[in-house]
N, C-alpha and C positions, 0 to 999 in steps of 0.2 A: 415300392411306395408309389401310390400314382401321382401322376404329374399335379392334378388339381390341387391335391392336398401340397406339393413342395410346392407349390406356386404362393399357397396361403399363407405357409410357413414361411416361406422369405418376405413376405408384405410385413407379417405380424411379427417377425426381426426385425426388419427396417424399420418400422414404427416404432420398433420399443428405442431404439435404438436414437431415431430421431428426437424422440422426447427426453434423452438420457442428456443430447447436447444441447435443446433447447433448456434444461434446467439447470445446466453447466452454464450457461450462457447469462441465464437470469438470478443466478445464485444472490447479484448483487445489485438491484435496480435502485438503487439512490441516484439523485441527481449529481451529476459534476459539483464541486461548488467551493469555497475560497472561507479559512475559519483561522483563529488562533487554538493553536495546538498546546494545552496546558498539562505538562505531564507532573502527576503528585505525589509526594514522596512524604514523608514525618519532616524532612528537616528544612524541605525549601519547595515550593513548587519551580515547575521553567518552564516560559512560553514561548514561543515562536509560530511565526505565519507558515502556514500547510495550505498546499492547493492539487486538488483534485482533479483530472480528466481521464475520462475512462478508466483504466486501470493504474494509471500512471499516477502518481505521487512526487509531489516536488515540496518539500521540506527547507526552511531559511531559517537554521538556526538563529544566526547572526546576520546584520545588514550585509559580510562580508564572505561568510559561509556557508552555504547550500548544500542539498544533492538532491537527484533527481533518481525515483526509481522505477525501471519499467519492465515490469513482470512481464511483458509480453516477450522481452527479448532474453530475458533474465540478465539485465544489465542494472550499472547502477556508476550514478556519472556525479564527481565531486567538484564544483565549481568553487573557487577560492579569488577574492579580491582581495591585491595587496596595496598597501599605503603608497606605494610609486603608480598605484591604477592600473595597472599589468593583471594579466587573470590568467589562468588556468585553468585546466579544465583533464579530470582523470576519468579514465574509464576503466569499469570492475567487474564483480559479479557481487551480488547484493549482500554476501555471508563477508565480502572485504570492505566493506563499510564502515570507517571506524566511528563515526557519529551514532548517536542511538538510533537506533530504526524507529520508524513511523509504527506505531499501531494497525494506521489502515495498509498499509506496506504488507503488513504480514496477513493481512485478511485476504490476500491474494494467492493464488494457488488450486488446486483440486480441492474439492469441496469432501471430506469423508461424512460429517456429520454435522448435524443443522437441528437444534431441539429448541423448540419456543419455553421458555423458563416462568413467563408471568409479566408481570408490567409494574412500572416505578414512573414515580417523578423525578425527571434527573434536568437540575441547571434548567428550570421552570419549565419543563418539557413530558410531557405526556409521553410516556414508552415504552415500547416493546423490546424485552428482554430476550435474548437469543441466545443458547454455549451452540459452539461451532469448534469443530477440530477440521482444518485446512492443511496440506502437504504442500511444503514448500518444493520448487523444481530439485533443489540437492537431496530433497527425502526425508526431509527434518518437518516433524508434524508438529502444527500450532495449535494451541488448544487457548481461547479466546470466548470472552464472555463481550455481549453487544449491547449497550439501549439503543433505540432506533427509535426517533423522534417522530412520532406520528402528525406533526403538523410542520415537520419538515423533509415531506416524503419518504419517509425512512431514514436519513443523514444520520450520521451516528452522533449521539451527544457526550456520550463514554465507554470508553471502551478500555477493556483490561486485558491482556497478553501473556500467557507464561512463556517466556525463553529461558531453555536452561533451567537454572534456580530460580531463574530472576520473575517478577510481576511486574508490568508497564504497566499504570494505569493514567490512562489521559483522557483529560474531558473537552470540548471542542465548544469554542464562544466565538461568537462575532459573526456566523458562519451566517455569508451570503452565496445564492443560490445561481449557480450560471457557470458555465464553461469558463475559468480563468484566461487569460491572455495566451495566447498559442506560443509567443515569445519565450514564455516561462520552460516550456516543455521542449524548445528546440535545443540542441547538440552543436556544436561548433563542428567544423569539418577535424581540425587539429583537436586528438583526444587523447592524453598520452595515456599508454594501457599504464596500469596498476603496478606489472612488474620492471617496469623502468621508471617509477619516481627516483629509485636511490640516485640515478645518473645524473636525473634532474636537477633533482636540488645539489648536487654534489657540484653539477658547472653553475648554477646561477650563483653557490658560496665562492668558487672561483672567479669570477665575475668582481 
């Protein structure tokens, strides 16, 4: 084969190649941005503050309960306030989470499929409808329906999830636009891993 032609052929690899991870890259271009997280159900809906940076999701159930999840490491870090003011702080992988996972949590991943579905009003918002199937790092594939708020650069306004049997569906109110506090998103150096709570709690009851 002559050279000119393998020469061509490795550019026109490399390009295909480079446009494969700049679209990996851009799967998700919404802004950063800080919303109440309303997940609904028939018997009760339940809200809590969610905040977004990069890919990272940090989740406040309760004023006293958090977790923090970050796809980039496949980590997932459970922060807990107790009534003595003492905190902890667990570190996991994000399938050991016992809290409900974030919706945008799981829109994180390898991108498999991406199909624009039509446009709705959703929560007074003009939007673009999306089904999307994502792979999570363990290999467990998400299959998720999107609105993407056209006049809040795509920000999702609801979004639905199948895990398992299950269907998440949560709509997203309040939502201000801007990189959350950096604080939110940092780790404490002291993290205990996940398989030594038992030890944990077991001396603080000794105690």
């Amino acid at each position: 084969m002559p050279f000119g032609f393998l020469r061509i052929f490795a550019v026109g690899t490399l390009a295909l190649v480079l446009v494969g991870i700049a679209h990996a890259q851009e799967a998700w271009q919404f802004p950063d941005f800080a919303a109440t997280q309303v997940f609904q159900s028939r018997k009760a809906d339940m809200s809590m503050k969610v905040y977004r940076s990069g890919s990272s999701v940090r989740v406040e159930s309760t004023s006293t309960l958090s977790t923090l999840y970050v796809p980039a490491s496949n980590k997932a870090y459970s922060f807990t306030i107790y009534p003595d003011h003492s905190r902890t702080c667990v570190a996991m992988k994000p399938e050991q989470a016992r809290m409900l996972p974030s919706p945008l949590e799981l829109l994180q991943g390898k991108m498999l499929k991406r199909t624009a579905v039509g446009s709705e009003v959703v929560e007074g918002h003009a939007s673009k409808v999306e089904e999307v199937s994502v792979a999570q790092p363990d290999g467990e594939v998400i299959e998720s329906k999107i609105w993407e708020a056209e006049d809040l650069k795509g920000i999702p306004v609801k979004i639905e999830s199948h895990l398992d049997e299950v269907t998440l569906t949560a709509v997203y109110r309040d939502i201000v636009i801007g990189t959350p506090d950096a604080a939110l998103f940092s780790v404490p150096e002291r993290c205990i891993p996940f398989e030594k709570m038992g030890q944990v709690a077991e001396s603080r009851i000794l105690k």
